[in-house]
N, C-alpha and C positions, 0 to 999 in steps of 0.2 A: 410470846406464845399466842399463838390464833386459832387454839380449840383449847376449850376448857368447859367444866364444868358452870352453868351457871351458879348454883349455891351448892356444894358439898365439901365439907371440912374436911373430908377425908383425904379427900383429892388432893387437897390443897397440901394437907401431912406427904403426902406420897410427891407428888412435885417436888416437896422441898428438901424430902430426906437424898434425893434420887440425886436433885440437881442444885440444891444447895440456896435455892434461890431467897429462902426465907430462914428467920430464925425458930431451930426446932429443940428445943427442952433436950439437955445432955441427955438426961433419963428416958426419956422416950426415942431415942437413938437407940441407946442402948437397949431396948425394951423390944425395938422393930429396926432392926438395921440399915434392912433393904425391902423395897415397899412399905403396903400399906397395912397395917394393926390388923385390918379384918375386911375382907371382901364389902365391893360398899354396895347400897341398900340398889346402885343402877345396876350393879354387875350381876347382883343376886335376880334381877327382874328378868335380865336378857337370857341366862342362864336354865331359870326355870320352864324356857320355852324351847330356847334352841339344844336343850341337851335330847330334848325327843323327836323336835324338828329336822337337827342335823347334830346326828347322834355321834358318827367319826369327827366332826368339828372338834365337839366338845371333849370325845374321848384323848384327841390331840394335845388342845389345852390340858387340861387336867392332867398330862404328864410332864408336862412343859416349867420349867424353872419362873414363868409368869404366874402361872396358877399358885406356885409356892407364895409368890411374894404378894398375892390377892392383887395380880393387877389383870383384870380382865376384858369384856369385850368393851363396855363402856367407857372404861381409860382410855383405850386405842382407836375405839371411833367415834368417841364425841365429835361433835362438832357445835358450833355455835351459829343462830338466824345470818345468813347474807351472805357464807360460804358459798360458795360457786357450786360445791356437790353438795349439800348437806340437805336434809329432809327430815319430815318429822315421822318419827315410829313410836308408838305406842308413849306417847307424851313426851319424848326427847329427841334432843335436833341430833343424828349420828350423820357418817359419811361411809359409803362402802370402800373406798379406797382408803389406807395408810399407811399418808406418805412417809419421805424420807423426814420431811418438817412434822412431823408428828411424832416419830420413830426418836428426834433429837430430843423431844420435851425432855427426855429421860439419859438418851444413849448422845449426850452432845459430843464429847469426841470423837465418837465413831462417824455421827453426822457427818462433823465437817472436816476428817477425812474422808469419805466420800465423795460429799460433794466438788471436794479437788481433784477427783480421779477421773481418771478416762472410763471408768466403767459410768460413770454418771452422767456423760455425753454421749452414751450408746445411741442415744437418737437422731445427731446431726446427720447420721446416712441417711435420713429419710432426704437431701438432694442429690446423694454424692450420685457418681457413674452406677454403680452396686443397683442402688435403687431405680434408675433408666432399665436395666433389664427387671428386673420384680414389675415394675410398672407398665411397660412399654413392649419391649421383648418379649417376654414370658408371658404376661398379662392384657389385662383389656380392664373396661369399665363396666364389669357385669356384673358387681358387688353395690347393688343401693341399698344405702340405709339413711334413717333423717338428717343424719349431718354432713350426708355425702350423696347431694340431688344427683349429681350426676355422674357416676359412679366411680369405682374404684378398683385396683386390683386384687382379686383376692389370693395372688400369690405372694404380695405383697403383707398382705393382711397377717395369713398364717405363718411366712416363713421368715423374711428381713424384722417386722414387727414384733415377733415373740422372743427373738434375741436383744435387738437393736433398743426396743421401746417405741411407744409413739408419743404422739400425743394426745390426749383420754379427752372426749368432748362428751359435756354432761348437757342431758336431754332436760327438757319441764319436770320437775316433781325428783331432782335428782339423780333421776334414773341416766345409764349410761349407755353412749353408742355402741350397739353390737358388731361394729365395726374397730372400735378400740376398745372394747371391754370382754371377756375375759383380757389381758394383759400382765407378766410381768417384765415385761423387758428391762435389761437391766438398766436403761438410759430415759424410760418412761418416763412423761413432760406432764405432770401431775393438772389435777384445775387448781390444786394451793400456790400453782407456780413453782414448786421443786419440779428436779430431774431426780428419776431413779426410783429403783423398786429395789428396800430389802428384801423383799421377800422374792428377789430372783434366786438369791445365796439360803437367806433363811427362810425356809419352807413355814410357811404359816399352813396351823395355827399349833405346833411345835415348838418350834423355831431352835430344833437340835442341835447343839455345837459338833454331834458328832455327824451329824447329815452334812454340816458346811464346811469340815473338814474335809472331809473324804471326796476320793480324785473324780468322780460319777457326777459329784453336786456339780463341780465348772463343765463337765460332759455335754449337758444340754445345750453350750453356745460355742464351747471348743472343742471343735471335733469337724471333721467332712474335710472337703479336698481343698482348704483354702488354708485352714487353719487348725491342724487337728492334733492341737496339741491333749487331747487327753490320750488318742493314738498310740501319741509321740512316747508320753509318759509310760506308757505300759509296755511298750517295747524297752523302754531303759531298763537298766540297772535297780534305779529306783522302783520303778513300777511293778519289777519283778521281786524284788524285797517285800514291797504293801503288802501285793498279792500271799506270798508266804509268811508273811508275819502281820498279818492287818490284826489278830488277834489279841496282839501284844502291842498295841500301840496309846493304849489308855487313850481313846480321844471322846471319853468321855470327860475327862477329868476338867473341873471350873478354869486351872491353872493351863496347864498342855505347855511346858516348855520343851524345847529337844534337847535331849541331852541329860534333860531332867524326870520328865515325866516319859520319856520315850527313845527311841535310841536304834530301832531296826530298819527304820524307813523315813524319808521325808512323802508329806504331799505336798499337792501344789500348796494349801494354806503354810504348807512348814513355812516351804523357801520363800514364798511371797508377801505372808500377811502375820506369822507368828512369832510369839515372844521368840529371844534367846536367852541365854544365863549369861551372865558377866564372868567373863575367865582370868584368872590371875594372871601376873606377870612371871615366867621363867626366864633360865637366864638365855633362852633363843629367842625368846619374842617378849613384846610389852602388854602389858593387861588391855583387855580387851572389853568395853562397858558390853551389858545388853542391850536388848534390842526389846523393845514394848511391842505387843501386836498395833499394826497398823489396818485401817479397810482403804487406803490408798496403795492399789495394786502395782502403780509404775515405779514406786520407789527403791526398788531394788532390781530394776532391768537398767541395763545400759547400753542396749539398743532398743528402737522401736522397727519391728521389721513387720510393718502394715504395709508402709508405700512399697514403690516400684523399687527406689536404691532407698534404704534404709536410713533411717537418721537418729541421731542423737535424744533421748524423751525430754530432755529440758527446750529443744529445738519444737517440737510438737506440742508440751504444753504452754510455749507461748502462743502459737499461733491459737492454740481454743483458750488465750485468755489464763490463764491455769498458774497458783502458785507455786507449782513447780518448776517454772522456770527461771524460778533464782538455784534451781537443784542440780547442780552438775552431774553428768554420769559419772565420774567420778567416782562421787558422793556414795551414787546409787552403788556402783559396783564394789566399793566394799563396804556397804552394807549387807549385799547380798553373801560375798566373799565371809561377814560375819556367818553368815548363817551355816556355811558351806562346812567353814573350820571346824565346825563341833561335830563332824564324823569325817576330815577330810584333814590330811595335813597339808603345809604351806604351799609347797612342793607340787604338789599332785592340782590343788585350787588355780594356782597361778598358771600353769602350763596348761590347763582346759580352756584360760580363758585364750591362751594364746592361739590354739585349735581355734578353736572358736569363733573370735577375729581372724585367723587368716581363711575359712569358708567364706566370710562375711564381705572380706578382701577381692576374695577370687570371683564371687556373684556380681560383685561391682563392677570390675574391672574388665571383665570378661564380660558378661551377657548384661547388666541392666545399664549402667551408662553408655557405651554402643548402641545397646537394643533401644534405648529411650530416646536419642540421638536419631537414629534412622528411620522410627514410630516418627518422630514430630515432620522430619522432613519429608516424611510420606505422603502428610495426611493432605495436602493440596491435590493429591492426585487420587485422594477418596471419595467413594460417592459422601454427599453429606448426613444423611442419616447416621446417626450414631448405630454400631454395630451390622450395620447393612454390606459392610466389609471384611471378608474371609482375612487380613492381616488385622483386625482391630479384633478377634475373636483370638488370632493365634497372640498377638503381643500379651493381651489380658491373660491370658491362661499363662505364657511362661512367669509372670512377673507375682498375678493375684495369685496364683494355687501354686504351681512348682516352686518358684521363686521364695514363696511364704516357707513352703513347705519345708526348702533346704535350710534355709534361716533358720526355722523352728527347730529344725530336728539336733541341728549344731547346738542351739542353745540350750537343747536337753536331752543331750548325748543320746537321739535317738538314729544309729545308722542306715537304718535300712529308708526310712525320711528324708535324712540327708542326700544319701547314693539314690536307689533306686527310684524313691519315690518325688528327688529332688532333683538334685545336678543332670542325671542322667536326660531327664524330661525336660528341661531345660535346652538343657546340650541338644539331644533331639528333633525338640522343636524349632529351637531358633535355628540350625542346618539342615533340617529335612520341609520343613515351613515356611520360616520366617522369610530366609532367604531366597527360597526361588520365587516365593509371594508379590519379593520385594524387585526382584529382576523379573517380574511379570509388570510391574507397576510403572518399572525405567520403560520395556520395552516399548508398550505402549503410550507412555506420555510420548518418548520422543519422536511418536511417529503422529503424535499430536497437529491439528495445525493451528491451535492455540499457544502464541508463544509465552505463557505464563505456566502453563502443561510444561512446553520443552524445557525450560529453566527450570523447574521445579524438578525433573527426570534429570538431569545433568547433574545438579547438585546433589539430589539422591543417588545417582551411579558415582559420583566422585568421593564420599563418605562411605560408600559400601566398599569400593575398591580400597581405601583408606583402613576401612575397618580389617577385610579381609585376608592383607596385606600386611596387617598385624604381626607381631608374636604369639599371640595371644590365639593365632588365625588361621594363619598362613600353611597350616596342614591343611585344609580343605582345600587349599588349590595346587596339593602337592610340594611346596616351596618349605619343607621344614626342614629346620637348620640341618647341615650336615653333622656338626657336632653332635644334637639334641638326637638324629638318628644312630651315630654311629654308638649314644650312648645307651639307647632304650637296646640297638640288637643286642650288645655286650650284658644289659639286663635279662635279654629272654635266653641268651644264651647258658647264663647261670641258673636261670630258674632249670633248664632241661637236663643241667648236669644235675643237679639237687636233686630232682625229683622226676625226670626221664628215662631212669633205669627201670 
């Protein structure tokens, strides 16, 4: 632990009942279960000022499941002398940030799940390509503040950083950069050295299970044209159930199983982060254990559909390092599959995912391996500025926003994401786009008189004609199978008899 109080017994009761760390008297267990015996003599200090100071703060707290257990502002923002944030108020060393290492004194599980997840690396975008436009594209350096002489985006600032996270630089006296402070992003690079802000999920100073439940709470970072799965969710099935029956969903209740405490709707916490019940064994299937809430979000996906072609999450959490990658998808998928079953039978589970996978199939095959393929061989024949090229705007957009988008919508049965706001855009862009982009690019390399131009255009026209030449293609240059035609007329032709009269 690396805040603590300096001398208060109380504290010390509360640490060890919490987290077990010390030996604490049966009967005084029993006497205080959870926290601490009586608000301690620091919480009651900070209290008696901030409840008139900042009167919503406290009204927060005070209905808050902390306030039951007397653990208050002093628990959560001690701090001890030589902390990187910590400063002295009114005779105790506190910090205004608290972190995820602080959050574990008490909630250690949940920590480090956490800090396994990919929400807790929300901040390595601050190099990817993402951040080249917030930074560079979009922005300029017209944001100074002390920790940034020479400036900074503030598109960057307010938009990539209040999802992503940054990292928080603390000024003399504590005090924080107003360049990274307000902050929660959920991948936030604390000064204790954690990543991550609970309170991206649990809204301080509440910190409602029924706020972090509910599909609105993940809305603030998923959602818009890239990734919009909270969209996604309200056009489903699901979303349209919430919607009609959120009132019956107990998510208030300490426990929240589905199935158990709930039964009309999933949200996203259902399918991604909540307990299940353990289901017996009949004589069509074998018993089935539950499922403990986890706050490691990837453990029940079994795609990651961030990049260009998709991959596998045990493949992505090795590369950031991550112990999920001893986790097969597998694994993950019927976990999730657990979750599914308790309003879903076997039948109806397994054949979604098979939907599922073959969008997942078709994006591959069709537009992003091709499309990835003919991006890379292009780029010789692009100016070098990054984005300074009408093909590196359209390839981004089929792959980041459509491509995301069709992925997403599959994985949560939303259609009108999938078709319209997916494949469709996709389809469109890479042949009314990508393609002539790309035969603007042949044109003129090969009339180049740099022979590393001409070569690069040759090899690009010969992978285009390769592509286009396809199965997959080969309508766009008129050359579709006779077969595959003679069988879509004999299709339209039935549709007119059905329903042409």
């Amino acid at each position: 632990m690396n805040r603590r109080p300096a001398s208060n017994a109380k504290s010390w009761v509360f640490v060890a009942v919490l987290c077990g760390s010390v030996f604490v008297p049966q009967r005084a267990v029993r006497a205080q279960a959870w926290g601490l015996p009586e608000m301690s003599k620091e919480t009651k200090a900070c209290v008696d000022c901030h409840k008139l100071e900042n009167t919503p703060i406290y009204q927060q707290w005070g209905d808050s499941k902390h306030f039951r257990a007397n653990v208050g502002c002093y628990e959560c923002h001690m701090a001890k002398e030589g902390e990187p944030d910590a400063f002295q108020h009114e005779g105790q060393w506190i910090a205004t940030i608290v972190s995820p290492k602080d959050c574990t004194r008490c909630h250690a599980k949940e920590g480090a799940e956490f800090a396994g997840s990919h929400h807790s690396k929300g901040a390595r975008i601050l190099g990817s390509l993402d951040n080249v436009l917030a930074e560079i594209v979009e922005g300029n350096q017209g944001l100074v503040t002390p920790s940034f002489q020479k400036g900074l985006s503030a598109a960057a600032v307010n938009g990539c950083w209040q999802c992503h996270g940054t990292e928080v630089k603390v000024l003399p006296g504590g005090k924080l950069d107003p360049a990274t402070w307000p902050n929660t992003g959920i991948g936030r690079i604390n000064p204790d050295g954690s990543e991550g802000s609970c309170s991206a999920c649990h809204s301080r100073h509440s910190f409602s299970a029924y706020q972090a439940r509910h599909p609105d709470n993940c809305g603030k970072c998923h959602m818009g044209p890239d990734h919009p799965q909270m969209e996604i969710y309200y056009e489903s099935k699901h979303g349209i159930a919430f919607r009609a029956f959120k009132d019956e969903l107990n998510m208030h209740s300490p426990k929240w199983v589905v199935g158990e405490d709930y039964h009309r709707a999933p949200t996203c916490a259902t399918c991604h982060m909540s307990a299940t019940p353990p289901r017996p064994a009949t004589k069509d299937r074998a018993a089935v254990a539950g499922m403990a809430v986890t706050h490691d979000v990837g453990m029940r996906i079994s795609w990651n559909n961030r990049p260009a072609i998709s991959v596998r999450p045990e493949v992505s959490d090795k590369k950031m390092g991550l112990a999920g990658a001893e986790i097969n998808w597998e694994t993950r998928r019927s976990s999730m599959k657990n979750v599914c079953l308790n309003c879903h039978e076997r039948q109806w589970v397994d054949n979604f995912y098979v939907q599922y996978d073959g969008l997942i199939d078709l994006y591959h095959k069709k537009f992003a391996e091709p499309g990835t393929e003919l991006y890379n061989l292009a780029k010789p024949l692009l100016k070098p500025a990054e984005f300074s090229n009408k093909l590196e705007w359209t390839w981004y957009e089929i792959w980041h926003h459509e491509g995301r988008r069709a992925r997403h919508g599959a994985s949560m049965m939303g259609p009108d994401y999938t078709h319209w706001h997916g494949t469709y855009e996709v389809a469109k862009h890479f042949y009314s786009k990508m393609v002539p982009e790309l035969e603007e690019l042949i044109h003129k390399g090969k009339a180049s008189e740099a022979a590393d131009k001409k070569a690069a255009a040759e090899a690009l026209a010969k992978k285009l004609d390769e592509v286009l030449n396809s199965p997959n293609h080969r309508w766009y240059l008129n050359k579709m199978d006779p077969a595959a035609q003679e069988e879509r007329k004999k299709r339209q032709e039935e549709f007119l008899q059905r329903y042409g009269k």
